[in-house]
C-alpha positions as CSV (number, residue, x, y, z in Angstrom):
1,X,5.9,-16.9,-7.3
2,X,4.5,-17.1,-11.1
3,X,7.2,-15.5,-13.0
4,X,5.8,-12.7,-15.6
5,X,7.2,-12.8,-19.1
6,X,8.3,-9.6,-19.4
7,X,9.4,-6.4,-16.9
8,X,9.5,-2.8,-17.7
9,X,13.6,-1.9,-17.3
10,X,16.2,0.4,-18.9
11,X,13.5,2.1,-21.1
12,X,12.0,-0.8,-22.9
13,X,9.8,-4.0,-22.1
14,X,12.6,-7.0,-21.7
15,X,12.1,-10.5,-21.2
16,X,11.7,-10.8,-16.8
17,X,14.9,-12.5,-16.4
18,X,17.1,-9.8,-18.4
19,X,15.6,-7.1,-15.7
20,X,18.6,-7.0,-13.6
21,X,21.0,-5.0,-11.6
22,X,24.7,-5.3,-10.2
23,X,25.2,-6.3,-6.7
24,X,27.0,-2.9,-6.9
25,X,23.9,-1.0,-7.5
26,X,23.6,1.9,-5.4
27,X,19.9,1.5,-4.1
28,X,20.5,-2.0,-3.9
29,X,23.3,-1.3,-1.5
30,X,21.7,2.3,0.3
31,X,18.1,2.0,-0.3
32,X,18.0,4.6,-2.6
33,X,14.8,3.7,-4.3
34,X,10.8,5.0,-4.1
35,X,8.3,2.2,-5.1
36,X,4.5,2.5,-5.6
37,X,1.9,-0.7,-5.5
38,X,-1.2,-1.2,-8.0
39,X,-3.7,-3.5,-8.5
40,X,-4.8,-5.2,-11.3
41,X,-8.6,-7.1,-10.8
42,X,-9.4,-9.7,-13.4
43,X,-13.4,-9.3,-13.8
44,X,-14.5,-12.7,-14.9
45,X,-18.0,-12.1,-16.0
46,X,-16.3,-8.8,-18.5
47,X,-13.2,-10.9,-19.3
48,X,-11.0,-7.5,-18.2
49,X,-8.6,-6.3,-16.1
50,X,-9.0,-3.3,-13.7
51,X,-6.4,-1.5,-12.5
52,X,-7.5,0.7,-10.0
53,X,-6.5,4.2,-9.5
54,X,-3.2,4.2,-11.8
55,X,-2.8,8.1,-12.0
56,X,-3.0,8.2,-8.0
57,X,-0.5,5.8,-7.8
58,X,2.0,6.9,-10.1
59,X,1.2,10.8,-8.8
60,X,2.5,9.7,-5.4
61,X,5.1,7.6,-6.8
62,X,7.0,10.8,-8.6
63,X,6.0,12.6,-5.2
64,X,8.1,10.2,-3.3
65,X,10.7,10.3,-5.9
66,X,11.2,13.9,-5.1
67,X,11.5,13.3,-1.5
68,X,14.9,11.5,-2.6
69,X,16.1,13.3,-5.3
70,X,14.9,11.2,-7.7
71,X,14.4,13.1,-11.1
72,X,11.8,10.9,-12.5
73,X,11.7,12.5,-16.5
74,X,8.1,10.4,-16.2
75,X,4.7,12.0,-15.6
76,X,1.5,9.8,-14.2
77,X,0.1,9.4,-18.4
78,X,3.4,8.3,-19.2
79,X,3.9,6.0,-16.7
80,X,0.5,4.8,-17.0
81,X,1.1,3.7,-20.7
82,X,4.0,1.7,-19.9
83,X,2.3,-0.3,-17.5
84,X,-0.6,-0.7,-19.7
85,X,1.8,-2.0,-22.5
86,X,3.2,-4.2,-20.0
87,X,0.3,-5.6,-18.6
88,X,-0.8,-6.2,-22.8
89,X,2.7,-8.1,-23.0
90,X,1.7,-10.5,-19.7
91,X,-1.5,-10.9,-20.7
92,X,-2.4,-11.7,-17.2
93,X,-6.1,-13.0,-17.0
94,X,-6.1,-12.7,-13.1
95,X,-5.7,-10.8,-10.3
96,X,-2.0,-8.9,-10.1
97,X,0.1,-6.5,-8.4
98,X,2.2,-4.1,-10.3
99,X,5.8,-2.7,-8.6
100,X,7.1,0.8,-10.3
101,X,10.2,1.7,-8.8
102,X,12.5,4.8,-9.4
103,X,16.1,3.8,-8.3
104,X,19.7,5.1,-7.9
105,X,21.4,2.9,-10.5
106,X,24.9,4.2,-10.2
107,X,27.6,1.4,-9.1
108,X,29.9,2.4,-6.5
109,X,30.4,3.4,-2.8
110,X,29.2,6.8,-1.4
111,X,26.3,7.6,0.4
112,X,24.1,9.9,-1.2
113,X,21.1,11.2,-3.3
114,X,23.2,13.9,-5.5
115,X,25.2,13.6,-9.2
116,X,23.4,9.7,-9.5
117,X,21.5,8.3,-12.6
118,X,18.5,8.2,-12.0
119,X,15.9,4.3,-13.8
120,X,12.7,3.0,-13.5
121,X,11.7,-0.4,-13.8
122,X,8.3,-1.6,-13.4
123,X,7.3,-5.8,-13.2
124,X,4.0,-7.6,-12.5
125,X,2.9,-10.5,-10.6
126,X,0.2,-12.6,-9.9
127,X,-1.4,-12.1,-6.1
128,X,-4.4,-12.9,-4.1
129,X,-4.6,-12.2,0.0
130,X,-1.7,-10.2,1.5
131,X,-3.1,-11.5,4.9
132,X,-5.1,-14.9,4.7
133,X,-7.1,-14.1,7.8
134,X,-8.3,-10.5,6.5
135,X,-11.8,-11.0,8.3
136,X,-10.6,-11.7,12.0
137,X,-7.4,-10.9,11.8
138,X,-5.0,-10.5,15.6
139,X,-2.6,-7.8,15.6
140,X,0.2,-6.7,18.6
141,X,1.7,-3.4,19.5
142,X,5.1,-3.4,18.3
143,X,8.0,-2.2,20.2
144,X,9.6,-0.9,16.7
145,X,8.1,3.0,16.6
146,X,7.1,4.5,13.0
147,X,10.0,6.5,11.3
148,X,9.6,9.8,11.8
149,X,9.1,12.9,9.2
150,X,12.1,14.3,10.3
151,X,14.2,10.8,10.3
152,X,13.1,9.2,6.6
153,X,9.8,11.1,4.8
154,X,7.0,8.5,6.1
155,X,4.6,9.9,3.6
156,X,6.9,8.3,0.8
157,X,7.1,4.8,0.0
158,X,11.4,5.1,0.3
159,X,12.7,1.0,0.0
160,X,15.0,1.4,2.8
161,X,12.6,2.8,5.2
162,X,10.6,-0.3,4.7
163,X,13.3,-2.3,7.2
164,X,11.1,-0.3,10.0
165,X,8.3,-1.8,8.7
166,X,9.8,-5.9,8.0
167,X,11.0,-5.3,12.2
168,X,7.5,-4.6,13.3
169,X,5.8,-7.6,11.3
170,X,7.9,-10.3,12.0
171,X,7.8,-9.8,15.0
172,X,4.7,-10.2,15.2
173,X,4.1,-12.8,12.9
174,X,7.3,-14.8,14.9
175,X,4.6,-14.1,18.1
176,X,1.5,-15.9,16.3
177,X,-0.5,-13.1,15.3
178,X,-1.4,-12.0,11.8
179,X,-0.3,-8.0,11.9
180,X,1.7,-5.3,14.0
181,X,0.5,-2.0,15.0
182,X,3.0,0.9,15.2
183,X,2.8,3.4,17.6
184,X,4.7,6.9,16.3
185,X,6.9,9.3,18.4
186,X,4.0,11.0,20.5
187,X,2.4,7.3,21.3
188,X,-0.3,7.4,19.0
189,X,-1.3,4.7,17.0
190,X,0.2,5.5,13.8
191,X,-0.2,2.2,11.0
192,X,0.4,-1.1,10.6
193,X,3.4,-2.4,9.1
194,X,2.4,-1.2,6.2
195,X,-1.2,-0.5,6.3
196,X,-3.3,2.4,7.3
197,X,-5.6,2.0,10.6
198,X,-9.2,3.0,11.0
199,X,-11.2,3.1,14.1
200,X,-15.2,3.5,14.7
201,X,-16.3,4.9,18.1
202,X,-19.3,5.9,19.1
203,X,-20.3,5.3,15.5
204,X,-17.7,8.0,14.4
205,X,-15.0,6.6,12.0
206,X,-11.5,7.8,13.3
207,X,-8.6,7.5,11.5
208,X,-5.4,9.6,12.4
209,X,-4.1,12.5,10.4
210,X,-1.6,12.5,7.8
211,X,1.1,14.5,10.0
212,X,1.3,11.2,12.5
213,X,3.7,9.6,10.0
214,X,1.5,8.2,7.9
215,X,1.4,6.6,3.8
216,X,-1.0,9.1,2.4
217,X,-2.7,6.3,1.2
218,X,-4.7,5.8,-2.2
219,X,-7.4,3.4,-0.3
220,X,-7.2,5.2,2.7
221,X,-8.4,7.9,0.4
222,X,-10.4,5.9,-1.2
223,X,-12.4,4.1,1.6
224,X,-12.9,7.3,3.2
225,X,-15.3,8.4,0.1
226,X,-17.0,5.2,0.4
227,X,-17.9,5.4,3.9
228,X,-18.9,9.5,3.5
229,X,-21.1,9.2,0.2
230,X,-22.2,5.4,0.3
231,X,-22.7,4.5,3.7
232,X,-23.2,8.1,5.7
233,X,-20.8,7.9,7.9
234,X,-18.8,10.8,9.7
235,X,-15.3,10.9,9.4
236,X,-13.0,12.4,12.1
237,X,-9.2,13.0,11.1
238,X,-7.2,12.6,14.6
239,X,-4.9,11.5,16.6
240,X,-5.8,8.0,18.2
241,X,-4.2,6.8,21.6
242,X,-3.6,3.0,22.2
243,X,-6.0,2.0,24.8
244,X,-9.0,3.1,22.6
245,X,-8.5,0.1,20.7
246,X,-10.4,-2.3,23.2
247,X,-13.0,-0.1,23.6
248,X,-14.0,0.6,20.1
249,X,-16.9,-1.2,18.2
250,X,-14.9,-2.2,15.3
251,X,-11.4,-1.2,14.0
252,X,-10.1,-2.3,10.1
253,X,-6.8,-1.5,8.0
254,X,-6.6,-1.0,4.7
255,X,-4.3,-0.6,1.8
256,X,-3.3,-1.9,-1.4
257,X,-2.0,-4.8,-1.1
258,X,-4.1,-5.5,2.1
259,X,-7.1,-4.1,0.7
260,X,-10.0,-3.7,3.2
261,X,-8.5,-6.0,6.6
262,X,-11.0,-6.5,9.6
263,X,-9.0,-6.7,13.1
264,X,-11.4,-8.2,15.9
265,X,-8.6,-8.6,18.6
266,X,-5.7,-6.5,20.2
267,X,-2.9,-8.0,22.2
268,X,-5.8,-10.5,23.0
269,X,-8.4,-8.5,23.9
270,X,-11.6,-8.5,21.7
271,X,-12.8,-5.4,19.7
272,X,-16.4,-4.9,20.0
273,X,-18.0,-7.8,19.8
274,X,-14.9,-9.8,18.7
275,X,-16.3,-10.8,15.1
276,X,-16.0,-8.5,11.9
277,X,-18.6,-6.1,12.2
278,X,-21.1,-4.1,10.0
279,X,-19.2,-1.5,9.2
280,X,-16.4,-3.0,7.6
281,X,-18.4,-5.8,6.0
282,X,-20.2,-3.4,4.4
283,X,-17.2,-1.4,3.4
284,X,-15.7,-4.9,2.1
285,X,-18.8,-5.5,-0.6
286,X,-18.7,-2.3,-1.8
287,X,-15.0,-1.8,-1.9
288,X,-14.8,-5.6,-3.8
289,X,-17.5,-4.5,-6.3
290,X,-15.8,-1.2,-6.9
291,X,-11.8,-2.3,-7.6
292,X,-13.6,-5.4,-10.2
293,X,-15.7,-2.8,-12.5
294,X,-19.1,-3.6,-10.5
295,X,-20.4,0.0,-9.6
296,X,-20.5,2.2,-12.8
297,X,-20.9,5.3,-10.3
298,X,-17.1,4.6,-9.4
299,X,-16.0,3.5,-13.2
300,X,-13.5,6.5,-13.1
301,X,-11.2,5.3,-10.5
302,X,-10.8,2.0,-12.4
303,X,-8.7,1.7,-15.9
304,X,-9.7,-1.3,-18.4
305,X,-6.8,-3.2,-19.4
């Protein structure tokens, strides 16, 4: 990994190698931690960086925050200026990810969320592909089940319920394919490890609804709009059983890090026609010229660096 010059700890910008915590650190030792993920798109022809969607980002991240008892004394303009002073600082001139994260600080032994400081640190790195294969990627059903709503909030990004999410993918990955897919409690296709699912049937795009332990994801959110106002498709919110994967025409995942992934087989079995299909390369160009500062009409969800 590139190492970045400076992090955002302890309220100020500190050289990256002072950014530390004890071993004693109570999310380090509990989990007690929300995170969020941006990213940064170095536009070549402009000489910029765009981060895209900060103020979603950061609005989820002081959502999940609450969801641990996290008092976060930050709101999304705040935290957006302190990344934008940090990115100034890097001076990164290509693509990046940024990692805000609210933790527990506190040293000690006790588990829980009451009568605990409360930091935030925030560092940057360079980053490309999350999976190398993002155009015919192979994914397996997982034998790990989502986390439920009532076991750890799946609609916050909480650090230690991302062990639910490392026991799915490398299991697959230990198996030779390039993704899992987790089924939640009721059997229904929920995510990916850590990646939002999207199905087209019938030429309906299907994606299932929030309450089936899902991120609330900012390019789930966002890919939806595309495919409504750009490309005319319907959208159906719902539940989506397992074996509907090998008969659907094309099937995709999406999220930050991830961006815009195109799956053409299941367990083996070809979707559709087993190659990336027109949907989602359609939805890739467009979402690749929105995220670099391309398409003016989308200018808003991008921030200039």
């Amino acid at each position: 990994m590139d190492q970045p010059q400076f992090a955002y700890f302890e309220g100020k910008i500190v050289p990256f190698g002072e950014a530390k915590v004890s071993v004693a650190t109570h999310a380090f030792n509990y989990g007690t931690a929300v995170f969020g993920g941006l990213r940064g798109y170095w536009n070549e022809e402009q000489k910029r960086l765009f981060v895209f969607r900060p103020w979603d980002h950061y609005h989820r991240l002081i959502q999940s925050a609450r969801l641990i008892s996290i008092d976060s004394k930050f709101d999304e303009e705040t935290l957006i200026q302190l990344t934008m002073d940090l990115l100034r600082a890097n001076n990164w001139q290509r693509d990046m990810y940024i990692r805000p994260m609210f933790y527990k600080s506190d040293t000690g032994i006790g588990v829980r969320l009451h009568d605990l400081k409360d930091e935030l640190t925030i560092w940057t790195v360079p980053f490309q592909k999350y999976i190398k294969n993002d155009t015919n990627a192979h994914v397996t059903f997982s034998s790990w089940r989502r986390i439920d709503d009532n076991v750890i909030p799946a609609r916050g990004k909480v650090s230690g319920a991302y062990v639910n999410s490392a026991l799915a993918k490398t299991d697959a990955a230990l198996s030779g394919f390039d993704e899992a897919l987790v089924l939640d409690q009721n059997g229904h296709v929920s995510e990916g490890s850590a990646m939002n699912v999207f199905m087209v049937r019938n030429g309906i795009v299907i994606t299932p609804p929030v309450n089936d332990n899902i991120l609330e994801g900012i390019t789930r959110r966002s890919v939806i709009e595309l495919l409504q106002k750009e490309m005319g498709m319907q959208i159906v919110e719902r539940s989506i059983d397992r074996t509907e994967l090998p008969i659907a025409e094309e099937f995709f995942m999406t999220g930050t890090a991830a961006q815009v992934v195109a799956i053409t087989k299941v367990d083996h079995r070809p979707i559709g026609t087993g190659a990336m299909g027109p949907v989602v390369t359609k939805l890739r160009d467009m979402f690749e010229d929105v995220v670099r500062g391309r398409n003016q009409k989308y200018s808003h969800w991008n921030m200039a660096v």
